[in-house]
Kinemage of the C-alpha trace (Angstrom):
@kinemage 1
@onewidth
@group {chain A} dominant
@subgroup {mainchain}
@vectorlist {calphas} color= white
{ca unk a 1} P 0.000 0.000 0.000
{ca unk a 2} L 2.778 2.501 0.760
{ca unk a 3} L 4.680 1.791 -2.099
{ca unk a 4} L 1.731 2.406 -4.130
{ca unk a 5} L 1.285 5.672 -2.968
{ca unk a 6} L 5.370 6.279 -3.411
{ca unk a 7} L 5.037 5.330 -7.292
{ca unk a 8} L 1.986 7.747 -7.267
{ca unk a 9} L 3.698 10.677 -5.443
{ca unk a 10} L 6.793 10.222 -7.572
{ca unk a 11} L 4.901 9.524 -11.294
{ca unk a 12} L 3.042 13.251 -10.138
{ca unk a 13} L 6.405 14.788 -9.030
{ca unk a 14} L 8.035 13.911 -12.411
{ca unk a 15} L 4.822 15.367 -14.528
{ca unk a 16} L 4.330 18.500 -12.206
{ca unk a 17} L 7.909 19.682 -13.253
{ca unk a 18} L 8.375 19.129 -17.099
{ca unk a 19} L 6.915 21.148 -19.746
{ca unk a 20} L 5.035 19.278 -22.339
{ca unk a 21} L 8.391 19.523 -24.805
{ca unk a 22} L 10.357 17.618 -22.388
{ca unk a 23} L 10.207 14.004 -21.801
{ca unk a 24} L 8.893 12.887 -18.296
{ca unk a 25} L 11.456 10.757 -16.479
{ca unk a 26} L 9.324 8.845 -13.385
{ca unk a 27} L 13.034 7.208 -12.548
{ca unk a 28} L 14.599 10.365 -11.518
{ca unk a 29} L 11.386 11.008 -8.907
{ca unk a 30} L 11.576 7.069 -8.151
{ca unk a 31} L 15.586 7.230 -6.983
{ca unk a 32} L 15.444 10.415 -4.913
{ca unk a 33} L 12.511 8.213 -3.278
{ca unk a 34} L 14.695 5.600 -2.639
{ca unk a 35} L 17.646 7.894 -1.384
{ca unk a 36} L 15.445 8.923 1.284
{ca unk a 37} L 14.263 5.914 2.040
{ca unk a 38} L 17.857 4.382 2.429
{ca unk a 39} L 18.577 7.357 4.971
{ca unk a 40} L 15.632 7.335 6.660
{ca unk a 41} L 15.546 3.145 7.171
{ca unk a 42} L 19.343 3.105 8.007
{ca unk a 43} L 19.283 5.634 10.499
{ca unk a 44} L 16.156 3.386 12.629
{ca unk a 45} L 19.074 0.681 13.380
{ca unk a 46} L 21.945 2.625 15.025
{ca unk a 47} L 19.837 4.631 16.785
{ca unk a 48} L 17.946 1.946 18.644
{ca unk a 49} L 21.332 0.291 18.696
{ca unk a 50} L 23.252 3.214 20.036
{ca unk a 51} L 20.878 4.076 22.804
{ca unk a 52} L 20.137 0.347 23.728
{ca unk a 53} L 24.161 -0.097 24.058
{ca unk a 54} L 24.807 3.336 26.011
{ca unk a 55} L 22.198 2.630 28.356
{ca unk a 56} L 23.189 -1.021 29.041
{ca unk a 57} L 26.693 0.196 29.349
{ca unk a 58} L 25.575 2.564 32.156
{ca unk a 59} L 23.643 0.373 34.221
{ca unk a 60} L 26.881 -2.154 34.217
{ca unk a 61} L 28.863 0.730 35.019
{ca unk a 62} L 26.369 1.788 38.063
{ca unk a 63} L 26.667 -1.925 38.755
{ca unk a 64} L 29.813 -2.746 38.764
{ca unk a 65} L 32.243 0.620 38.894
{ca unk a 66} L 35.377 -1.221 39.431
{ca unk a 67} L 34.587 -2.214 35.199
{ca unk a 68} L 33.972 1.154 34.379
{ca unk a 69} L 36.575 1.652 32.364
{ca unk a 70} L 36.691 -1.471 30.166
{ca unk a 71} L 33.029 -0.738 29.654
{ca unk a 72} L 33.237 2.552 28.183
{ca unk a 73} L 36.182 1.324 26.179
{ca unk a 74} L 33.794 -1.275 24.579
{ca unk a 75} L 31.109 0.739 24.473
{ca unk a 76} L 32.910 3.579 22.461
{ca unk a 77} L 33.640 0.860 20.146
{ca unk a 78} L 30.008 -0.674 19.967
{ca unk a 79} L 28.874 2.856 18.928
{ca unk a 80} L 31.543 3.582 16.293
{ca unk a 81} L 30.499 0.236 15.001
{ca unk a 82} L 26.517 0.977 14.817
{ca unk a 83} L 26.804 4.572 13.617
{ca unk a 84} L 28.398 2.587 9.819
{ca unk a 85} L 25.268 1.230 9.226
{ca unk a 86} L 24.072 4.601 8.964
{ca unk a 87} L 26.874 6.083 6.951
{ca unk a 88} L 26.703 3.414 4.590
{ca unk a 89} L 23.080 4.260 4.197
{ca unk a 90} L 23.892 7.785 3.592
{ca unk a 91} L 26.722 6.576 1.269
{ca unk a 92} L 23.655 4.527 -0.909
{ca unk a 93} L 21.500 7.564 -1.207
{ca unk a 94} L 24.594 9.933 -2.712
{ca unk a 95} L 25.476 7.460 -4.881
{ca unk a 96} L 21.769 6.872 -5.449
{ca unk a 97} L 21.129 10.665 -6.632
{ca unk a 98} L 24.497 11.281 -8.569
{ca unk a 99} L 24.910 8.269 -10.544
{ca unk a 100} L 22.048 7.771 -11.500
């Protein structure tokens, strides 16, 4: 159902711009679509990550503060590791709007 109304919101974005001597291109409205999908869905995943992991790290740490350190270490890395998912994302959607 949502993707019908996507095709439908991008086949009117490509004929609202384009005079009638230009050809209407529904891919163009169709990628930018899917750029901001691939943002939008790849930035859900390291933020539930991140704040899942941060919060788990400081209840361990109010736990146990003799670990402190080794948990922040880790969870420095956990975060670093979550946030590429949504870089790659981000990396999709420029290639996404330039390339194509």
């Amino acid at each position: 159902m949502l993707l019908s109304y996507l095709v439908l919101l991008a086949n009117h974005l490509a004929l609202v711009g384009p005079t009638l001597t230009e050809a209407v291109d529904i891919n163009k409205g169709l990628i930018g679509i899917g750029a901001g999908l691939a943002v939008g869905l790849a930035a859900i995943g390291p933020g539930i990550g991140e704040g899942t992991l941060i919060g788990q790290a400081i209840e361990g740490m109010s736990r146990n503060p003799e670990a402190s350190d080794n948990l922040r270490a880790t969870m420095i890395l956990g975060v670093a590791l979550a946030e590429t998912t949504g870089i790659y994302g981000l990396l999709i959607s420029i290639i996404l709007l330039f390339v194509y």
